[in-house]
C-alpha positions in Angstrom: 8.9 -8.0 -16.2 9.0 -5.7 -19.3 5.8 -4.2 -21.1 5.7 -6.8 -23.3 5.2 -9.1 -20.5 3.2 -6.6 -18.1 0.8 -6.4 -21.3 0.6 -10.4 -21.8 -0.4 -10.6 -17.9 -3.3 -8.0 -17.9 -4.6 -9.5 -21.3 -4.5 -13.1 -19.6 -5.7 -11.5 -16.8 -9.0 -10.2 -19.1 -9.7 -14.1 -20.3 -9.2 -15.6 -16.8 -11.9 -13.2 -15.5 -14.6 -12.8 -18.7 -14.1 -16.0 -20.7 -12.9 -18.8 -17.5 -15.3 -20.5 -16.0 -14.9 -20.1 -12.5 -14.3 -23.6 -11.4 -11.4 -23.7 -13.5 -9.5 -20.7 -11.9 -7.6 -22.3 -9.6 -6.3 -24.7 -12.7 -5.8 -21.6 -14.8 -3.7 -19.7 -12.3 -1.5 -22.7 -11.8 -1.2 -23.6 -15.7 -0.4 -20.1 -16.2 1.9 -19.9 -13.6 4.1 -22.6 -14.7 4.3 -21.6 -18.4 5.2 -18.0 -17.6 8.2 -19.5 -15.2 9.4 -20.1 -18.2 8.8 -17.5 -20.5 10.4 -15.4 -17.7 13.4 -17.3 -17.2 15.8 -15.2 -19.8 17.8 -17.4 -22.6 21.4 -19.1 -21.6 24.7 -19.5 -23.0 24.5 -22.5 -22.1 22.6 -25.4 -24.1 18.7 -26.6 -22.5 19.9 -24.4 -19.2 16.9 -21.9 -19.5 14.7 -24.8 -19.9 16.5 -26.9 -17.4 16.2 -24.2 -14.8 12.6 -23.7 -14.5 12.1 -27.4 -14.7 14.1 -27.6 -11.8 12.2 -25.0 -9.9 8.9 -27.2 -10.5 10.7 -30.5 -9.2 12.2 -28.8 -6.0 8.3 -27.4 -5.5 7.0 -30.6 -6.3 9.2 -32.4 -3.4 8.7 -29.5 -1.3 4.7 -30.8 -1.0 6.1 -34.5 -0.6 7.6 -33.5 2.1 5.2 -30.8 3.8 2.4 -33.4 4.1 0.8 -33.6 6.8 2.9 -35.8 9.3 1.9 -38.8 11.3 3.0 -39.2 14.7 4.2 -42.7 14.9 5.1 -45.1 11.8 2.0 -46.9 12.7 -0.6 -43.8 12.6 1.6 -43.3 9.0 0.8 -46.4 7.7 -2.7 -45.9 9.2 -2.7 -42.2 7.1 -4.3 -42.0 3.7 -2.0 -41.6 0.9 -1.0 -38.1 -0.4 -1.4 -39.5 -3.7 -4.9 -38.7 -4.0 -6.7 -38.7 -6.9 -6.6 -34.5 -6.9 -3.0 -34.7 -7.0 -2.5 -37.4 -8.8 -4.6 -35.6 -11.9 -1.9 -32.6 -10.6 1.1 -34.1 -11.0 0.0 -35.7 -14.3 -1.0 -31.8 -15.8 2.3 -30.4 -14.3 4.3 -33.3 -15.9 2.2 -32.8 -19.4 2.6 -28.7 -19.4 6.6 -29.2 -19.1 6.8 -32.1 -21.9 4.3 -29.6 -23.6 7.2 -26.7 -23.1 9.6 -29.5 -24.3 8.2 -30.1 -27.3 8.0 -26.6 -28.7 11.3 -27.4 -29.7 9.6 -29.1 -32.9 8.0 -25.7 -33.5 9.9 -22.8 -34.7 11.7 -19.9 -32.4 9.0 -17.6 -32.5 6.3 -20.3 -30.6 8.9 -21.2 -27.9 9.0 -20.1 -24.5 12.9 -20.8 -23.9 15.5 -21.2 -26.4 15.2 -24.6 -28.0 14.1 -27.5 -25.6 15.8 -30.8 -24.7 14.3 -33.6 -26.6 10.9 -34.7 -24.9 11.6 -37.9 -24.6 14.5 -37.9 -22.6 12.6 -34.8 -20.4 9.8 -37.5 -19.7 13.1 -40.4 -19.1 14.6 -37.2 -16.4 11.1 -36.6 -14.5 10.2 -40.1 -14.6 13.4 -41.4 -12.7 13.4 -38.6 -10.9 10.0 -39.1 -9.8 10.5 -42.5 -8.6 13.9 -42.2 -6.7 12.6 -38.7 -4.2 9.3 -41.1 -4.0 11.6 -44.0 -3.0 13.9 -42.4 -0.9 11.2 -40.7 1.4 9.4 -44.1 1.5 12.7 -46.2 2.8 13.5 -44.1 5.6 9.7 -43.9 6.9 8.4 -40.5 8.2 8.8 -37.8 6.1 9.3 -35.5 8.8 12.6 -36.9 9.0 13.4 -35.3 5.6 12.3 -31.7 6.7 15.5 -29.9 8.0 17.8 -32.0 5.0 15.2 -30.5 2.5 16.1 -26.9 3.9 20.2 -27.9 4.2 19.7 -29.1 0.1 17.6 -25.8 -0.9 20.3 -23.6 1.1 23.2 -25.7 -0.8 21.7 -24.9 -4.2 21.5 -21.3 -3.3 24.9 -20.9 -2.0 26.2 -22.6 -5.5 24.0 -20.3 -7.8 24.5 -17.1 -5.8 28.4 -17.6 -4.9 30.0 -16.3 -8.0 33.0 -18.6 -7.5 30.9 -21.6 -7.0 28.3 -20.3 -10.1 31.5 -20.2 -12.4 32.8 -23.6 -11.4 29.4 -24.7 -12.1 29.1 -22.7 -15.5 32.7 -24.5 -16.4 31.6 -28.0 -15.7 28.0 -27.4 -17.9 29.7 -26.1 -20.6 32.7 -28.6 -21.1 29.6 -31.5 -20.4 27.8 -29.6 -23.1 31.3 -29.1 -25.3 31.3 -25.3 -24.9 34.5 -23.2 -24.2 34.5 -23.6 -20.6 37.0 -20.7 -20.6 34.1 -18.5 -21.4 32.5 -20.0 -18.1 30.8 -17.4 -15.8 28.5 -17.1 -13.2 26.2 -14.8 -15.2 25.4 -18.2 -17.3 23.6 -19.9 -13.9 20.8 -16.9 -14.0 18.3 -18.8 -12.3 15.4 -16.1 -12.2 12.8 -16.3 -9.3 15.2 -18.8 -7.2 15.4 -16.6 -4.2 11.9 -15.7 -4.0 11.2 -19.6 -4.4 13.7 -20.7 -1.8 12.3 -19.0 1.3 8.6 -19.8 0.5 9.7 -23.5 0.1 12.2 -23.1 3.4 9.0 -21.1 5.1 6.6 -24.5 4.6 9.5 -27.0 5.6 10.2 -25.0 8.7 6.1 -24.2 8.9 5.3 -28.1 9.0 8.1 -28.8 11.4 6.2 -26.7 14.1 3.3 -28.4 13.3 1.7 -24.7 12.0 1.2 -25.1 8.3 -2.0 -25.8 7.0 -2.5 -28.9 4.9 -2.2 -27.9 1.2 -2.7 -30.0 -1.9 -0.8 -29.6 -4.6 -2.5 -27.9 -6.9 -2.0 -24.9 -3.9 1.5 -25.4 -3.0 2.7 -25.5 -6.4 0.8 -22.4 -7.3 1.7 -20.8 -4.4 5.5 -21.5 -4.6 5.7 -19.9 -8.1 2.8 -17.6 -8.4 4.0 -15.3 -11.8 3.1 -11.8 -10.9 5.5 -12.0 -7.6 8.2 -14.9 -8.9 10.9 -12.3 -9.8 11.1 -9.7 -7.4 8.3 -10.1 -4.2 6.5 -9.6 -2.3 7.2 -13.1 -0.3 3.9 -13.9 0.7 2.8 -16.6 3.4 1.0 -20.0 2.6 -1.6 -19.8 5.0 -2.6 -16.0 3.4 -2.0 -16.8 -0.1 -4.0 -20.3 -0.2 -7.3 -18.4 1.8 -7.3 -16.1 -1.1 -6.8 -19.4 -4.0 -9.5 -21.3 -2.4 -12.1 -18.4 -2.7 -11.3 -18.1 -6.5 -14.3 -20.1 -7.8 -16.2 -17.6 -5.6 -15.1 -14.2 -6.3 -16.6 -12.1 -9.4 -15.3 -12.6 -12.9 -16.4 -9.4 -13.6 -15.8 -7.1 -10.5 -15.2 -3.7 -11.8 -14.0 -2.6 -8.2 -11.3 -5.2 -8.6 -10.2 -4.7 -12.2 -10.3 -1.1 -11.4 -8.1 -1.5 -8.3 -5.5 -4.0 -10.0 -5.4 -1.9 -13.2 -4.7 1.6 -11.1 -1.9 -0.3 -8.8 -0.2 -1.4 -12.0 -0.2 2.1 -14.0 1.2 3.5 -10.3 4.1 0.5 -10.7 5.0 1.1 -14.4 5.1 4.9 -13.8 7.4 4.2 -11.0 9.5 1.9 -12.8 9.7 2.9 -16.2 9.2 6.7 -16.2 10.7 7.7 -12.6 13.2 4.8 -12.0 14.4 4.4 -16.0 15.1 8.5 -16.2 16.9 8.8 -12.4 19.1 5.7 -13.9 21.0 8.0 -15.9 22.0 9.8 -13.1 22.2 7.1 -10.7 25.5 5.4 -8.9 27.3 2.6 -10.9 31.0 1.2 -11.8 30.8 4.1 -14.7 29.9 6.4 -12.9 31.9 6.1 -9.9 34.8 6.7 -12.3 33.8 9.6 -14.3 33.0 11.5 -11.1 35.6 14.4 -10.5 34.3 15.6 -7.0 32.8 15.1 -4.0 29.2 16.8 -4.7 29.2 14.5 -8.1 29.7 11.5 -6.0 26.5 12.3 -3.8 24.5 13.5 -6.3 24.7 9.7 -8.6 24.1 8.2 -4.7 21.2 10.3 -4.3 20.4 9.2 -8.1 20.5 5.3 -7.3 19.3 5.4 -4.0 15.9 7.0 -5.6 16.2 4.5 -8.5 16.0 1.7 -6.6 13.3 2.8 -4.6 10.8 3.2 -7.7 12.2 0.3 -9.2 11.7 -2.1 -6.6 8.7 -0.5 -5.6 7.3 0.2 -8.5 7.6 -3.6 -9.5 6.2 -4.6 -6.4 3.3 -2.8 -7.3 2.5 -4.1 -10.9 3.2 -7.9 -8.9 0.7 -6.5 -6.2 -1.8 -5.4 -9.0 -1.6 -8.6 -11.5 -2.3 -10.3 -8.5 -5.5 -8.3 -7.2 -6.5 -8.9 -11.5 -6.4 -12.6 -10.7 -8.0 -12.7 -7.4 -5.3 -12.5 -5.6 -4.1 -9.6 -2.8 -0.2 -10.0 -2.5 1.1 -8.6 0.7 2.4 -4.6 0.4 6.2 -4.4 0.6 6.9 -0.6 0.7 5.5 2.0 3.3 7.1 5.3 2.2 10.6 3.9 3.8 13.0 7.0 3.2 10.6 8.8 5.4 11.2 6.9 8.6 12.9 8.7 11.6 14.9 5.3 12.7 16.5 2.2 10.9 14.6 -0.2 12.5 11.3 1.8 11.0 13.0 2.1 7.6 13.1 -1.9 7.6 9.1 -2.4 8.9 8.6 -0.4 5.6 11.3 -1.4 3.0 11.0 -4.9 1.3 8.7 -5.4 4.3 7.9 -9.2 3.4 11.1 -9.8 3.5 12.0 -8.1 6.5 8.9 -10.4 8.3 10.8 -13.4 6.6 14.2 -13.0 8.3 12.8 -11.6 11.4 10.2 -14.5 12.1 12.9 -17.7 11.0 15.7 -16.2 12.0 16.0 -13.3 14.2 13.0 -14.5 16.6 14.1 -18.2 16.9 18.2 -17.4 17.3 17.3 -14.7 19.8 15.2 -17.6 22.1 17.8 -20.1 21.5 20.6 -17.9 23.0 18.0 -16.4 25.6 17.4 -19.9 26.4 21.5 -20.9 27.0 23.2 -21.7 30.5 24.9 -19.2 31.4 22.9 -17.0 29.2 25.1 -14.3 27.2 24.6 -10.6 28.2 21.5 -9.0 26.7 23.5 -6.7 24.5 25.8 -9.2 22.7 22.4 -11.4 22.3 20.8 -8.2 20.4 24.4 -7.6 18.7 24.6 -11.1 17.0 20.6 -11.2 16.4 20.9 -8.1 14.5 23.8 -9.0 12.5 23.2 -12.7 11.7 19.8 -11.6 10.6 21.1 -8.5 8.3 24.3 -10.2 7.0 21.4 -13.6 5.3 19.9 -10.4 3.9 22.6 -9.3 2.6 24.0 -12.5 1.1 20.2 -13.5 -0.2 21.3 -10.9 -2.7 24.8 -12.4 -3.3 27.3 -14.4 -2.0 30.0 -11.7 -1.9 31.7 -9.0 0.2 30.4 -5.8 -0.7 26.8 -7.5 0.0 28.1 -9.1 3.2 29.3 -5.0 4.2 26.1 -3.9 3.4 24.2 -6.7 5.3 27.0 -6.1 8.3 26.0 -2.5 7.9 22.3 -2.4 8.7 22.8 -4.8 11.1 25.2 -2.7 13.2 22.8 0.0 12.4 19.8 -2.0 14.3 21.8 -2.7 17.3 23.1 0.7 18.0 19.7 2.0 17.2 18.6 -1.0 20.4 21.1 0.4 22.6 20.4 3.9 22.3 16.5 3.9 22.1 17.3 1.2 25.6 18.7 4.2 27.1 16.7 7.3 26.1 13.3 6.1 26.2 12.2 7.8 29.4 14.1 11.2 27.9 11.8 10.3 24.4 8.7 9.9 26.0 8.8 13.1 27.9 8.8 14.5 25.0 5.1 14.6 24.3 4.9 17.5 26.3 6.9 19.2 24.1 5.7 18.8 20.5 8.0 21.1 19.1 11.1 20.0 20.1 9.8 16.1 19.4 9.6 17.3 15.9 12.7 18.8 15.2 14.0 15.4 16.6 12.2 13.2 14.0 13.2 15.7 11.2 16.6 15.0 12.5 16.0 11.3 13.0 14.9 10.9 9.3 17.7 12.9 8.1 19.9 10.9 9.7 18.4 7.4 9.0 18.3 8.6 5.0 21.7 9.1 4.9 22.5 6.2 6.8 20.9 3.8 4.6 22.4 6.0 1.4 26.2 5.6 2.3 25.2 1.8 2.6 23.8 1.5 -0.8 27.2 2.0 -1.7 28.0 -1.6 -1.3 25.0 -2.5 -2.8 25.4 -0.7 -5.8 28.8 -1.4 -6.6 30.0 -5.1 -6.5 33.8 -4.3 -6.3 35.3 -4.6 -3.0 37.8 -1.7 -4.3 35.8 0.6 -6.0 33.0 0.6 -3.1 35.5 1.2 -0.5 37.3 4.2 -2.9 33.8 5.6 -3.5 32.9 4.7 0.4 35.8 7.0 1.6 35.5 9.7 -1.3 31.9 10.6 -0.1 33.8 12.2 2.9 36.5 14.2 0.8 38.8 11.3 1.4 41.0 9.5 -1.3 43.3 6.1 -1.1 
């Protein structure tokens, strides 16, 4: 989000609170949301693509719903179980269908009233949602349950991230849009498939597919799961919040106070905090901060550390300071996003630093992956040794963050990284718990250990921002090694 954009949000933000009546809040946050998944999405080389994308993102929510329903336990108690198309989401569908044609046909308007570049036709966007409609309604209808569909509907979202965030895959995609459009496909790249907000939207729709499998979801219509899916304030960058947390909060909309000064005051302070963060402390340490540039320009050592110290500081009160504006648009609107930072670079151990940076995130991965890959091997015959169970938990979790970022090596490094980082910080606190606790008898010395222990765990996490920041294998690894007076 940029000022303009922060502004447009907090005057919206004014209306839905002093002018909306407050039985229409829960359509206004979901009309708003969809138009402003546009108006996000940033203009492509390639023709219809940055209104394609976001189109996309409402059909993949849209079967996401389908398919979350709630399930019947035999065919006959499904034919027994009402329809999902109600009358509610019926009148849903029909509003979400006539707010992208709207978006569509902006393309009769000039550039200045459009919230992409110029749109597809209309028509043949109605022809597109229409057949698309009817064949997911079709398919899910010939092979009976839905429930059936679940894990396939995870395997496809996974698919379409791999493609978009594999820069290989991205480009062979970019090629084959761009000749089927009649561009130069040698100018193909994978910066032309910037699908904004994808990752966000892929673990909240994976998090309800995998939710209704284990029977813990709550029922949603979808109005809720659409608005859910692509709230605006946290679509780009976080936090990830839960269905169960975000719809208790939507369903008390027509309740809450249009004019709540306590609220307004709260959402207003949290978003000054976030832009101070991001565009007065985060924009100046950028000029000092680690990138490809940089990395080459520096003539030492010291240099080196200093732009690490730079970017590791700029990402902090960039990410952080976005998460707060998201965090404070959200309370504007009625809404309480989960936090996502707890003062991270203060933590004395790596496993702390991740319970306070990105922290939805980091309950993501941990609750479907680490916890249900840990019980499955716990649960083998012969079941592995309790270290290499810890040792593949930590690293299979660490290395999907790492490629949730991108599909590429110096990501896969850093994700490899942390995740070595978690198990040796396992084995060790496994073997020195006894010696730690009998420390509380000696408050001095326990100090001077967590002074140590956050030194350590900063400079930890620094030297593996280093694969973060720089996305050449080469460069990372000659930067990696030059930290430590080394050169290849």
């Amino acid at each position: 989000m940029d000022l303009m954009q922060i502004a447009v949000f907090c005057l919206g933000a004014l209306v839905y609170n002093f002018v909306l009546p407050a039985r229409f809040r829960q359509w206004g946050l979901m009309f708003a949301s969809i138009l402003a998944i546009y108006w996000l999405q940033p203009n492509l080389a390639i023709p219809f693509l940055d209104f394609a994308l976001p189109t996309v993102t409402i059909a993949i929510t849209v079967i996401g719903w389908y398919l979350t329903r709630p399930q019947a336990e035999s065919e006959e108690a499904e034919k027994a179980q009402p329809s999902p198309l109600s009358r509610a989401n019926l009148i849903t569908f029909g509003v979400t269908v006539a707010i992208v044609l709207g978006v569509s046909a902006t393309r009769y308007l000039a550039t200045d009233f459009r919230l992409t570049s110029r749109p597809p036709d209309t028509w043949l966007v109605a022809i597109i949602l229409g057949v698309l409609a009817v064949v997911t309604w079709g398919a899910v209808k010939a092979t009976g349950q839905s429930k059936r569909w679940l894990p396939i509907g995870m395997i496809a979202i996974i698919v379409i991230f791999v493609v978009t965030k594999s820069e290989f895959l991205a480009t062979e995609l970019s090629r084959f849009l761009r000749g089927t459009a009649g561009r130069d496909t040698s100018l193909a790249s994978a910066i032309d498939i910037g699908w904004l907000g994808f990752s966000y939207v892929a673990f909240r729709i994976i998090h309800t597919l995998r939710d209704r499998q284990t029977g813990t979801l709550p029922d949603l219509d979808l109005r809720e799961y659409l608005t859910y899916v692509i709230f605006f304030p946290s679509f780009t960058a976080g936090p990830i919040d839960r269905a169960e947390r975000f719809i208790k909060d939507f369903r008390a909309l027509p309740d809450i106070k249009g004019i709540d000064s306590e609220r307004i005051i709260t959402g207003s302070t949290r978003i000054a905090v976030g832009m101070f963060k991001k565009f007065v402390i985060a924009d100046t340490i950028a000029i000092f901060a680690l990138d490809i540039t940089s990395a080459d320009q520096a003539i030492s050592t010291p240099a080196l550390w200093i732009l690490l110290y730079g970017y590791a500081f700029r990402l902090f009160f960039d990410f952080s300071g976005y998460s707060d504006i998201a965090i404070g648009v959200g309370i504007l609107f009625g809404i309480q996003l989960p936090e996502n930072f707890n003062r991270p670079y203060l933590k004395n151990n790596i496993q702390a630093f991740w319970q306070s940076w990105h922290m939805s995130l980091s309950n993501w991965v941990r609750f479907y992956i680490f916890s249900p890959l840990s019980r499955n091997l716990l649960r083998r015959k012969p079941k592995p040794p309790t270290w290499l169970i810890m040792f593949i938990c930590h690293m299979s979790t660490m290395i999907v963050i790492g490629l949730w970022h991108g599909i590429t090596i110096p990501f896969f490094i850093w994700g490899a990284w942390h995740g070595l980082g978690l198990f040796t910080h396992k084995m060790w606190t496994d073997r020195t718990r006894k010696w730690y606790m009998s420390l509380k008898d000696k408050p001095r010395t326990k100090q001077a250990w967590t002074i140590v222990g956050v030194v350590l765990t900063f400079h930890f996490v620094v030297l593996g921002w280093v694969w973060f920041a720089l996305p050449d294998i080469n460069t990372a690894l000659s930067v990696f090694v030059r930290l430590f007076g080394v050169t290849l």
